[in-house]
N, C-alpha and C positions, 0 to 999 in steps of 0.2 A: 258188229261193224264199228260201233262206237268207244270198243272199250279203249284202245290205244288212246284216243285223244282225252279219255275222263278219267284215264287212271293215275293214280298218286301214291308216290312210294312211303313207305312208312319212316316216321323219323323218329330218333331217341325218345322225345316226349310222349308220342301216342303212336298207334295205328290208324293207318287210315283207313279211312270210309271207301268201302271195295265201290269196282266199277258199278256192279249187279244193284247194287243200294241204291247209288248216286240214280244210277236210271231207273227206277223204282217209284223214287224220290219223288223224281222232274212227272214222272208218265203219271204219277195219282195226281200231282195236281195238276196237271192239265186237263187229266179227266176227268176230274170233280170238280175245281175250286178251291178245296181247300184251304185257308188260310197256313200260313208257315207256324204261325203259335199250333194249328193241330195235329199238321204233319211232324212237329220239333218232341210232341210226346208221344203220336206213335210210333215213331221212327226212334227215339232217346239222340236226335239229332239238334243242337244250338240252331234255334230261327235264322241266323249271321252267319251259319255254314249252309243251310237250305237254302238261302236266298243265292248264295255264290253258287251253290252246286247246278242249283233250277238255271241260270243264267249260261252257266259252262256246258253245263247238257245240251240245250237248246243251241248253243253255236254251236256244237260236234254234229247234232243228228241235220243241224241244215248244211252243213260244211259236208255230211256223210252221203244224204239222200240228194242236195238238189241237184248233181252231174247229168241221174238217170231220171228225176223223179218231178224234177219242175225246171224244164230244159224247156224254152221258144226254140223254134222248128228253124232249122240254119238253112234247107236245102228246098229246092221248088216240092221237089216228091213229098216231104214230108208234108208242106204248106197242102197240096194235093192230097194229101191221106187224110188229114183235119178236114177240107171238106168236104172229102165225099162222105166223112161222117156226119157233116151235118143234114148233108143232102138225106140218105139213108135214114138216119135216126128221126128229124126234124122235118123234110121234107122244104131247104131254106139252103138252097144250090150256090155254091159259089163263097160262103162262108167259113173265115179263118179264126172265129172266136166271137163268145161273147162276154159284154165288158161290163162290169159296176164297181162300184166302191162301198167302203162305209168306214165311218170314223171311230176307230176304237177309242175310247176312255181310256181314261190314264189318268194318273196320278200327276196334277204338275210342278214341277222340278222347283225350287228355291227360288227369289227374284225373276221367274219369268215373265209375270205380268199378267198380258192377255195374250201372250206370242201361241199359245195351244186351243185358243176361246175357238171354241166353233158356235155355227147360227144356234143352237142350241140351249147355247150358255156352259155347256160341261167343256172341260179341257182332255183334247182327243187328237190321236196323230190317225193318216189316214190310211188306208190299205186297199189299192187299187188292182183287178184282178182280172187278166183275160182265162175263160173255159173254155175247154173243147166241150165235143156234143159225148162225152163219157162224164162231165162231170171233174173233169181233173181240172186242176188249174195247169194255165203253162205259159205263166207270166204271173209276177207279184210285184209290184213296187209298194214298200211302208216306210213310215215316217216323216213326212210330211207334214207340219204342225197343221193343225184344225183349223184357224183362222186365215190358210190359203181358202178362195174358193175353191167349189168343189169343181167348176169346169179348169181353175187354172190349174188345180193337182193334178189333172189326167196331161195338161199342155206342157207341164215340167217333167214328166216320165220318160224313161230313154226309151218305153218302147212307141210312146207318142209320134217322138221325136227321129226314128227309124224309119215306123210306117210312111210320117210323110216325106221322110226324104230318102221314098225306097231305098232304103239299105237292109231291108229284111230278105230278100230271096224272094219274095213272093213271084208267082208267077204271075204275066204279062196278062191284060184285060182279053176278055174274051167273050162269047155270044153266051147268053144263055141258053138252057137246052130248048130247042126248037125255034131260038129268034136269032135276027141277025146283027142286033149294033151289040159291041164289044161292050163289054163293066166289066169293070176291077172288081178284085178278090174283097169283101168286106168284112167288118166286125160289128156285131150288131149291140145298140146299148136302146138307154130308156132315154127319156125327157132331160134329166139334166146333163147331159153331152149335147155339144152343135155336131150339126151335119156337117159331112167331111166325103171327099169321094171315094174313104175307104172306110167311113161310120155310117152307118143308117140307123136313124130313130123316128120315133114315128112320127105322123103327121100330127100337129095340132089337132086339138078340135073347132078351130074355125075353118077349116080346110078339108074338114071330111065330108066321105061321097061315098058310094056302094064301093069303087075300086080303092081307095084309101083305107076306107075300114078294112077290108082282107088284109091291105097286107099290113096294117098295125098287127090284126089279130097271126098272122104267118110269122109279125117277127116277136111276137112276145112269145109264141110258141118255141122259137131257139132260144130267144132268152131265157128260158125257165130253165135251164140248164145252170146260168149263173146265179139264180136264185135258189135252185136245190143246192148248190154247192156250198152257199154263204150260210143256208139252212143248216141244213150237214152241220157244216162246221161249228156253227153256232149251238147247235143243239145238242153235238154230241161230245164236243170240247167243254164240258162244262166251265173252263172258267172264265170263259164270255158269260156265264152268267149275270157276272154285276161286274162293274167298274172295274180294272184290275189296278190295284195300290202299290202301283210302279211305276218308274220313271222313264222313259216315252223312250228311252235307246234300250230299256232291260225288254219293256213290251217289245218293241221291233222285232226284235230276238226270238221272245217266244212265237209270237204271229209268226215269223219264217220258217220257225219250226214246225209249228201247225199246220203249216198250208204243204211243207213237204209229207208229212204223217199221214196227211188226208189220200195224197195220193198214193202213196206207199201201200197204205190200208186198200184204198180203190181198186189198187191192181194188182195185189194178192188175191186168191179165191179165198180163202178162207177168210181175210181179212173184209174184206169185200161183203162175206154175208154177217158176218156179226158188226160192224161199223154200222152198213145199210142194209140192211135187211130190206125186201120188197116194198115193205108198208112206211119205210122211211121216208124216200124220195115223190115225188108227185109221178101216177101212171095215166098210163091215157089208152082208153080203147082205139086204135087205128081204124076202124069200121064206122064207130060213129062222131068221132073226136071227144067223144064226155071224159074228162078231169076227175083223179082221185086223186085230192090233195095229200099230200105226203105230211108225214105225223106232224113232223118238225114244224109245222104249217099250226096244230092248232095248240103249239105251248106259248106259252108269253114269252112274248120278244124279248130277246136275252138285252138288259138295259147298257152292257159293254159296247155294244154294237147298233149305229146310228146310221140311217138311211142318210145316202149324201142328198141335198136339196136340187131340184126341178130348179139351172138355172142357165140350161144350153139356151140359146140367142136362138132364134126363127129366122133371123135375116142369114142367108148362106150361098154360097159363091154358084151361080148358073150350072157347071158341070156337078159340083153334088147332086141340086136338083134332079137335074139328067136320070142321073143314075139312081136315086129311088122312085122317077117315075119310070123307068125299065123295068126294074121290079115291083110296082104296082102294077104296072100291065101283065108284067110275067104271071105274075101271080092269079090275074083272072081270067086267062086263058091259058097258055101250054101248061102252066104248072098250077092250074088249080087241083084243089082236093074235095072229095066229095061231100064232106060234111060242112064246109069253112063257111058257107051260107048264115049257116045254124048261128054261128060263134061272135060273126064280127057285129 
C-alpha cells in the first residue's frame, strides 16, 4: 500500500534503498526503539538516510491508513454504531468515545526555550485521543507543545471544537433506556477534563454518596478502554520506551503513524491476535465484574509517555450537571448491574 509513496528511483551515483527495506527500516524501530547508530549497522544504512527514511515512511502509512483506519464517524448511524458498542461491550448507553491524553517527550528543538516544558519539567508535545469500545482510536490530535495546559490542549482541538458547536452529526438528545428526560450523546474522560454536556467525569470526592460512587465506578469501566489502548500502544510500540530524540514535528509523524498501525493491527485477525493477544488488554468477568489487569498493566511505564495532570475545574455550567446526574440515577436503577455494589 505504501510502496508508491516511499519509493525512489535509482540514480547514476548509487542504487537506492527498495521500498521493502525503507519499511523494514521505519517497522523495527517502531517496534523496538532502536536507536538509528543500531539500525545504521544492521541494515549497512547512514544514520542521516534512516532518519529521513523513518520520517517519510511514517507520513506514507498515515497518508495510506487513516482514510479507512482512523476516520471520526461523519453520519448519525455511525455515531449510533459507536454506541451501541459501548452499551453492549461496557454496559455505559449513550456513549460516543472515551477521551485522555498524554505528553510525549521529545527532543527539544534549538532556541526553544520552555515553549515544550511540561508540569513535569521534560520537554513533550501532546497527543490527545478519542476510543471507541473496540479499543481503536477514531480521533488523534498531536502536537501541541507541553507547556499548553493539559485542559487547554483538549479546548484547542477541532474535535473539541465540533462537539461543541454540534457540527459532528451526532445525533439529537434522547431518553435513556427506561427513563424519560432527554441527554446528549457523550464522551467520557478522567479528572483533568471540566464537565461539558457532552463530557462526563467523575464526581469529586467531596461529592460522593452511594449513587455517585456507581456511576464514577460505571464510567471508569468505559474508560478502560482508553487506557488499554494508550497501554497497547505504549507497550507494544516499543519506542515509547524512553524519550524519543527527535524534534516535536518528526515525532508527530511517527505518533500518527502509530495510532493508524494500532488500528490497522486491531482489526486484522491475524493481526489482532499477535499485537494483543488475550492476556494483553485488561478482561473482566461479566458475572462478577472482578478485573484481570492486562500485561501492559504490570511493565514500567514507558518514560516517553506522561499522564496529563488532574486540572479540569469543578465549578460547570447547571445543564452539564443535569446530565451526569441522569446518569447517576440511570445508573442505580434501570441500568444497574449486578455486581457494581461490590466495586464502587
Amino acid at each position: 500500500m505504501v510502496t508508491p509513496l516511499i519509493k525512489r528511483e535509482d540514480t547514476v551515483m548509487r542504487e537506492a534503498i527498495s521500498p521493502a527495506e525503507r519499511l523494514a527500516v521505519t517497522l523495527r524501530y517502531l517496534a523496538t526503539g532502536e536507536t538509528f547508530s543500531s539500525l545504521s549497522y544492521s541494515f549497512r544504512i547512514s544514520r542521516q538516510a534512516i532518519s529521513e527514511i523513518v520520517l517519510e515512511v511514517c507520513k506514507a502509512i498515515y497518508t495510506v491508513l487513516k482514510g479507512n483506519f482512523v476516520k471520526i464517524p461523519s453520519t448519525e448511524e455511525e455515531w449510533h454504531t459507536i454506541a451501541k458498542r459501548f452499551e453492549d461491550v461496557w454496559q455505559f448507553p449513550k456513549c460516543i468515545g472515551a477521551l485522555d491524553g498524554k505528553h510525549v517527550v521529545v527532543q527539544s528543538p534549538d532556541n526553544s526555550g520552555s515553549y515544550y516544558h511540561n508540569y513535569k519539567g521534560t520537554d513533550s508535545i501532546v497527543l490527545m485521543a478519542l476510543v471507541d469500545a473496540d479499543l481503536q482510536f477514531i480521533y488523534v490530535d498531536v502536537g501541541t507543545n507541553g507547556r499548553v495546559s493539559d485542559g487547554g490542549v483538549w479546548n484547542k482541538t477541532t474535535l473539541c471544537q465540533a462537539l461543541m458547536g454540534n457540527k459532528l452529526h451526532i445525533p439529537p438528545p434522547s431518553p435513556l433506556p427506561g427513563r424519560i428526560k432527554p441527554v446528549p450523546f457523550v464522551v467520557v474522560a478522567d479528572a483533568a477534563f471540566s464537565l461539558k454536556n457532552h463530557l462526563m467525569k467523575p464526581y469529586p470526592e467531596n461529592q460522593l454518596n452511594s449513587e455517585s460512587r456507581v456511576f464514577n465506578y460505571r464510567l471508569s469501566r468505559a474508560r478502560r478502554c482508553v487506557e488499554n489502548a494508550f497501554g497497547v500502544l505504549a507497550n507494544r510500540m516499543r519506542v515509547f520506551r524512553a524519550p524519543i530524540a527527535l524534534s516535536p514535528k518528526k515525532v508527530e509523524h511517527i505518533v500518527l503513524a502509530l495510532t493508524a498501525l494500532h488500528n490497522f493491527l486491531r482489526r486484522q485477525k491475524t493481526g489482532r491476535a499477535l499485537y494483543t493477544p488475550a492476556t494483553v488488554t485488561d478482561r473482566e468477568n461479566l458475572g462478577t465484574g472482578d478485573v484481570l489487569p492486562g500485561e501492559w498493566r504490570a511493565k514500567p511505564a514507558p518514560s516517553s509517555m506522561v499522564q496529563l495532570r488532574a486540572t479540569g475545574s469543578n465549578n460547570y455550567a447547571t445543564n452539564a450537571k443535569a446530565v451526569r446526574e441522569e446518569f447517576r440515577d440511570y445508573f442505580s436503577t434501570n441500568g444497574a448491574v449486578s455486581w457494581q455494589q461490590m466495586f464502587h
